[in-house]
C-alpha positions as CSV (number, residue, x, y, z in Angstrom):
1,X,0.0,0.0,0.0
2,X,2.1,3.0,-1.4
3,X,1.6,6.5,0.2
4,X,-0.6,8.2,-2.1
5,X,-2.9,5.5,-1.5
6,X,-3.0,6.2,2.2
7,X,-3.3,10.1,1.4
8,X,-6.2,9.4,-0.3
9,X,-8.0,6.9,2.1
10,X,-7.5,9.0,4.7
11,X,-8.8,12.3,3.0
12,X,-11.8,9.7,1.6
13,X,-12.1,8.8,5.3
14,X,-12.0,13.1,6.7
15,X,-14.9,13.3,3.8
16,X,-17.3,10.4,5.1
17,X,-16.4,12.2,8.4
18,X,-17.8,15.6,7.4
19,X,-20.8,14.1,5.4
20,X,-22.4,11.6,7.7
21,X,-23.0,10.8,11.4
22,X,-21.1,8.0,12.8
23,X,-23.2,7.7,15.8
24,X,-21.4,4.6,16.7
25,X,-18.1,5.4,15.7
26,X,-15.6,4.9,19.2
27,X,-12.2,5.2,17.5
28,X,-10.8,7.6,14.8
29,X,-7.3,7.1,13.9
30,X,-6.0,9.9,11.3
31,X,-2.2,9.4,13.1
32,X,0.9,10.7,10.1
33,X,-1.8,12.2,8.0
34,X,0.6,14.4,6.5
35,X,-1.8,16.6,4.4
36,X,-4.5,16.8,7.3
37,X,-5.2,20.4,8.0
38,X,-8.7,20.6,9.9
39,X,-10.6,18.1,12.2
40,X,-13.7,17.2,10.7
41,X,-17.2,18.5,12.8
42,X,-17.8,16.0,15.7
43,X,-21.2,16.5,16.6
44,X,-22.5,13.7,14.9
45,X,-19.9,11.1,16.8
46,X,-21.3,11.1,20.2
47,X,-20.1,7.8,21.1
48,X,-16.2,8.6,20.0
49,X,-13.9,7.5,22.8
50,X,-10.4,7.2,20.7
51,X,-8.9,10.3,18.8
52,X,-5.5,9.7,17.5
53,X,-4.2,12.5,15.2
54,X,-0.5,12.3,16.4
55,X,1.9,13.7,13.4
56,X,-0.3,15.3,11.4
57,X,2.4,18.2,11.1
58,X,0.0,20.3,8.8
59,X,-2.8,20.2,11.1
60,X,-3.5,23.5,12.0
61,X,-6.7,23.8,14.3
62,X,-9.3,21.1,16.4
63,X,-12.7,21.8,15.1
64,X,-14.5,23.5,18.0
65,X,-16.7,21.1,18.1
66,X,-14.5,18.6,19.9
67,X,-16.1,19.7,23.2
68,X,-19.3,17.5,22.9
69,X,-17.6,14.4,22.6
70,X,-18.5,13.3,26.7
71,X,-17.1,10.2,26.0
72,X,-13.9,10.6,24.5
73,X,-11.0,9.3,26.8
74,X,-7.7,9.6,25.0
75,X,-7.1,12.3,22.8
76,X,-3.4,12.2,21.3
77,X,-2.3,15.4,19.5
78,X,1.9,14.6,19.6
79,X,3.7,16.2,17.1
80,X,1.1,18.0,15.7
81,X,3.6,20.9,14.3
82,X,1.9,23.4,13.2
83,X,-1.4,23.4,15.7
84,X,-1.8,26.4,16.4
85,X,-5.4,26.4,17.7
86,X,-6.4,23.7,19.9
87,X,-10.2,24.8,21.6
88,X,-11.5,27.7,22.9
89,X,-13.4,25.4,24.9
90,X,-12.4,21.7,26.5
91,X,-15.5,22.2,29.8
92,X,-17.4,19.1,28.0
93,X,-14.7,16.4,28.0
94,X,-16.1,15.2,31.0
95,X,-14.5,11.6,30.3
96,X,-11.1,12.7,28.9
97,X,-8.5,11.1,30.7
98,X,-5.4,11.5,28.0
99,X,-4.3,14.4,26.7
100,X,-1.0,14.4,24.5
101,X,-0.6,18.0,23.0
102,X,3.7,17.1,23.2
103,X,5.3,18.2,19.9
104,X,2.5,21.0,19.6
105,X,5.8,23.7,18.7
106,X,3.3,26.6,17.8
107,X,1.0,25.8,20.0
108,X,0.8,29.0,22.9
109,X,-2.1,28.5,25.1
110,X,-4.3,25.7,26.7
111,X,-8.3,26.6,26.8
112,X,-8.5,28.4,30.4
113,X,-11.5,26.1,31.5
114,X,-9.1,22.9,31.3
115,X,-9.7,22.5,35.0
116,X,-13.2,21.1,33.6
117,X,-11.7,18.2,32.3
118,X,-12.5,16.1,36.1
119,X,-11.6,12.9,34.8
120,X,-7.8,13.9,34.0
121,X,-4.8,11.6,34.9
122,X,-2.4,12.2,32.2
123,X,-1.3,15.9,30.8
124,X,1.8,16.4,28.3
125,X,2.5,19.2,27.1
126,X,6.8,18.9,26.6
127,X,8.1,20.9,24.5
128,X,5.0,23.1,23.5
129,X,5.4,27.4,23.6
130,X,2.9,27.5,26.4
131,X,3.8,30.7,28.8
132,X,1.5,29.4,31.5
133,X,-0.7,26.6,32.4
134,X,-5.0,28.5,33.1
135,X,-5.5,29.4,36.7
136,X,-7.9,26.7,36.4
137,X,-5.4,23.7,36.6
138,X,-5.3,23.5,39.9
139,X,-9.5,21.8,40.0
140,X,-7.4,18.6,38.3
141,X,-8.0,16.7,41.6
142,X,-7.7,13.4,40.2
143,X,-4.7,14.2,37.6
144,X,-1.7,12.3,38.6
145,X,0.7,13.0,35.6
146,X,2.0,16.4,34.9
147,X,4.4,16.4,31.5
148,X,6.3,19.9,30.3
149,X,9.2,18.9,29.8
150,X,11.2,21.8,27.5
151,X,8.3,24.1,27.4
152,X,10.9,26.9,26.7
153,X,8.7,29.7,26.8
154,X,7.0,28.8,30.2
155,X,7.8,31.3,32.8
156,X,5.6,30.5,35.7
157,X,3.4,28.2,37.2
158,X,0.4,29.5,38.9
159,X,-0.3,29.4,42.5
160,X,-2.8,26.8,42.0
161,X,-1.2,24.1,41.7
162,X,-1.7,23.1,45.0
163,X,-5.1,22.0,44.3
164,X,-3.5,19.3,42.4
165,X,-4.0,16.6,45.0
166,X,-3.8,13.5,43.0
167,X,-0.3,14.4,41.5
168,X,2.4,12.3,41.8
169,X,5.0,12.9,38.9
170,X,5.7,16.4,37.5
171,X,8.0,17.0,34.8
172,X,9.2,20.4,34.1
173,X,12.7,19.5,33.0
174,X,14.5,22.0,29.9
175,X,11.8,25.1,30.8
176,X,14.9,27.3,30.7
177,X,12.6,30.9,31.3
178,X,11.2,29.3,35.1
179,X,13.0,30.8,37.5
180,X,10.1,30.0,40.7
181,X,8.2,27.4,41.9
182,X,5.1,27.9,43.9
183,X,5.7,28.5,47.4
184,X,2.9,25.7,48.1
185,X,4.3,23.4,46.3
186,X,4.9,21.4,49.5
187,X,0.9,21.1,49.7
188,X,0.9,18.4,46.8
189,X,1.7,15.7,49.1
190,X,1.3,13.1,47.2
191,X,4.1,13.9,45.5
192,X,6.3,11.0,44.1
193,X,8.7,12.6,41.3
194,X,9.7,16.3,40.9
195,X,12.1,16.7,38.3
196,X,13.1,20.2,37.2
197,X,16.4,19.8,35.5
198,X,17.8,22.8,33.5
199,X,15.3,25.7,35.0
200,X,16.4,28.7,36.3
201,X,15.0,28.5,39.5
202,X,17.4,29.9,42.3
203,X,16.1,28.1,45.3
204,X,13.5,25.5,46.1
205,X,10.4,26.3,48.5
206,X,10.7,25.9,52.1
207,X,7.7,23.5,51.7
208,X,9.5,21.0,50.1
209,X,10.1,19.6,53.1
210,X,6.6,18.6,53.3
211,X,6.4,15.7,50.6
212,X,7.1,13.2,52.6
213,X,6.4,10.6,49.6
214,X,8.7,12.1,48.0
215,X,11.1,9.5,46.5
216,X,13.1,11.3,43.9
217,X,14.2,14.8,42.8
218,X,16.6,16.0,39.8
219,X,17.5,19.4,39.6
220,X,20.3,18.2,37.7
221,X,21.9,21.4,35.6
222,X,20.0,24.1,37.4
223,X,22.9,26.7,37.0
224,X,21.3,29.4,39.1
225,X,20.7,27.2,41.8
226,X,22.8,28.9,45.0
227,X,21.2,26.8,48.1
228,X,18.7,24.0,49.2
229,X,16.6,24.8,52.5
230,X,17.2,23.3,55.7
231,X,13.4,21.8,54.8
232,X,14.8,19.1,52.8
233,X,15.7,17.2,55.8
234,X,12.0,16.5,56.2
235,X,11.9,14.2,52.9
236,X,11.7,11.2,54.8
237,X,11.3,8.5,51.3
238,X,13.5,10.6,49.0
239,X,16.0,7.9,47.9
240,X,17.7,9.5,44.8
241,X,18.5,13.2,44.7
242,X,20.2,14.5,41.2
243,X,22.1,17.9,41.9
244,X,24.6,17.4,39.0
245,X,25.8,20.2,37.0
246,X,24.4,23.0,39.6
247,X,27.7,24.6,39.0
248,X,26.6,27.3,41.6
249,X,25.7,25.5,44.5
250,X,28.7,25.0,46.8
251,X,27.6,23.5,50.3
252,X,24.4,21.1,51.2
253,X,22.3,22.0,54.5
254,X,23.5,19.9,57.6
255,X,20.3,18.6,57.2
256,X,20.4,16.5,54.9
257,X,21.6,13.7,57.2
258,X,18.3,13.0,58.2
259,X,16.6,11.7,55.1
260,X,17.2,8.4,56.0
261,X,16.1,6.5,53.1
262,X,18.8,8.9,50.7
263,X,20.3,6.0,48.2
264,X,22.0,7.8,45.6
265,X,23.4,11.2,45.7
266,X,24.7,12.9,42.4
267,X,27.0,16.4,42.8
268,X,29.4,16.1,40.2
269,X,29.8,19.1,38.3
270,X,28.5,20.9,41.2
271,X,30.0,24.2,43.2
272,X,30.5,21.9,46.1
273,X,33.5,22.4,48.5
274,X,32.5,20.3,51.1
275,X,29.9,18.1,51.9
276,X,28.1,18.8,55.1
277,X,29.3,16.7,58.4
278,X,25.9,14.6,58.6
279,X,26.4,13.0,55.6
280,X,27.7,10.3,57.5
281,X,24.4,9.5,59.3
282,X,23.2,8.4,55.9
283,X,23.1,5.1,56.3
284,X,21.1,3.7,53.0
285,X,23.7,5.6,50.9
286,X,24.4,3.1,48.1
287,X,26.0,5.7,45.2
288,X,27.6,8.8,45.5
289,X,29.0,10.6,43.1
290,X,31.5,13.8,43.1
291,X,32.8,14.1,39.5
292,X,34.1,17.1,38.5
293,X,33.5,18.9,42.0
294,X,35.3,22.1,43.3
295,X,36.5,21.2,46.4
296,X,40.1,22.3,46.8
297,X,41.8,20.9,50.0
298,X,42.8,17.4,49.5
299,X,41.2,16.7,53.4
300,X,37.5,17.2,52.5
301,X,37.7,14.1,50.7
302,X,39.6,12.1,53.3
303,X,37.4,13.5,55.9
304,X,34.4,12.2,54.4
305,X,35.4,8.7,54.5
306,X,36.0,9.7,58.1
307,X,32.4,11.3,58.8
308,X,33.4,10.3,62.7
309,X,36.2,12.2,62.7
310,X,34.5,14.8,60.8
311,X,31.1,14.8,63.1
312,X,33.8,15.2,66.1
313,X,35.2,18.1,64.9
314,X,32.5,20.1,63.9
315,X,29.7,18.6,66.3
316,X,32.3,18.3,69.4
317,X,30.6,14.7,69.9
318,X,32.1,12.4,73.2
319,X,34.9,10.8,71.6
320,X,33.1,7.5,73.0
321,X,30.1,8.5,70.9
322,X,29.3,5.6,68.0
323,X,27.7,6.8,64.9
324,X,26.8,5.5,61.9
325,X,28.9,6.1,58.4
326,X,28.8,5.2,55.1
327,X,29.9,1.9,55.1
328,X,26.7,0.6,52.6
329,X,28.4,2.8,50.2
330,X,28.7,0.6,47.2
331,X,30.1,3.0,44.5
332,X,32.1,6.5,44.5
333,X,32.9,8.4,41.6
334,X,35.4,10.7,43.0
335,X,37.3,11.2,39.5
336,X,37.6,13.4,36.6
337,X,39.0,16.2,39.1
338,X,36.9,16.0,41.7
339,X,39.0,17.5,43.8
340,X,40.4,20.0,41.8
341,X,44.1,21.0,42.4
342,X,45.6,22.1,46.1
């Protein structure tokens, strides 16, 4: 079946579409339709549940109509290129639990009533022009799945958020123009998977301490990032934190010691001069690594295989004291200068 054959079944299909009502039509799949420009009129498709238009790079708008389909569940837009228009409206997807608007390069703005769509678990909008996500997402109670990854023109996230109680994985990685997170960030508490690799955010929330589900975080290549608040020592599941390439950040918080369940710490390429003196209460510390670090006196790295040594010296702990060290440490990647030259 060569492609002009395709070309044509699927405009023969777009026509039948237009022209009739499919009242029990429950998928539609017009994915790669390369010479798709318009959505047909979907009032007559009540039943529709499937809408798969993914690559069709000439598509430029979703028929307006799209918000009487109650039923539709998955609606996949990826790599539509040149969508520029999505809906003014999206209030009637009352079923729509899918929505893939990743690729969308032109696309600027999601309808403000998407905090309408109650039956929500997975958002992605990666790589989209999007400023802002509508005040409104914050009503996604049930959404657990929260994609934006390089969304370079994103500069904000609205206060909202915090209404998203369901969330558990947010992906805001490459959005270069955020330099904030919500202060009440720490209210999503179910919280699973933060990553925000390669913003420009300065600091993290105080609340951040309060995900206590919180099992991993990358901020990997944050290069304005100067400091992490004392609050992180309240992430009691966080097992792997990513803080590689932060070429700004220099220390860690002494608090860090107490997230217990730490497993893998990454710093290399980092500011760091020193690690902080808890870091040998960290018990479940399986891989650290320190590639490429700034420390400059040969002893920071001795010391840290000495964390009793170093906890008496900074702590003034009873030399009878025992503590616990990093002796579950199963791999170290102190190389590729990680201590730079004394």
């Amino acid at each position: 079946m060569g492609p002009k054959y395709i070309m044509e079944a699927n405009f023969f299909l777009c026509f039948l579409l237009v022209m009739q009502p499919l009242y029990n039509l429950k998928t539609i799949n017009l994915s790669h339709s390369l010479n798709l420009v318009n959505t047909p009129n979907f009032e007559g498709m009540p039943h529709l549940k499937f809408l798969f238009l993914a690559g069709c790079i000439r598509l430029y708008e979703v028929d307006r109509t799209i918000e009487v389909l109650e039923r539709l569940t998955v609606l996949n837009l990826k790599d539509c290129k040149n969508l520029v228009l999505f809906a003014s409206s999206v209030g009637g997807l009352k079923s729509l639990k899918v929505l893939n608007l990743s690729g969308c390069s032109k696309l600027k703005k999601l309808p403000n009533d998407m905090g309408h769509l109650e039956s929500l678990e997975e958002l992605h909008v990666n790589g989209t022009a999007i400023r802002e996500l509508p005040s409104s997402i914050g009503m996604l109670e049930r959404l657990p799945l929260l994609k934006m990854k390089d969304c370079r023109d994103l500069v904000s996230l609205p206060i909202s958020v915090r209404g998203l109680k369901s969330l558990k994985v947010v992906n805001i990685s490459g959005c270069s123009k955020l330099d904030t997170l919500p202060e009440d960030l720490g209210h999503i508490e179910c919280l699973v998977e933060v990553d925000v690799s390669g913003t420009s955010i300065q600091e993290l929330p105080c609340s951040i301490g309060m995900l206590e589900r919180l099992v991993s975080m990358s901020l990997r290549d944050c290069k304005h990032l100067v400091c992490l608040p004392s609050s992180v020592g309240g992430l009691k599941s966080l097992k792997d934190l990513n803080l590689s390439g932060c070429s700004k950040l220099d220390k860690l918080p002494d608090e860090l010691g107490h997230v217990a369940c730490l497993e893998k710490l990454d710093v290399s390429g980092s500011g760091m001069r020193e690690l902080p003196s808890s870091i040998g209460l960290l018990k479940n510390l399986k891989h650290l690594s320190l590639a490429r670090c700034k420390a400059q006196a040969p002893k920071s790295w001795n010391m840290m295989f000495n964390p009793f040594q170093l906890l008496r010296k900074r702590s003034h702990i009873p030399a009878g004291l025992s503590l616990p060290c990093l002796s579950d440490i199963t791999r170290v990647s102190p190389r590729e200068q990680c201590m730079g030259r004394g």
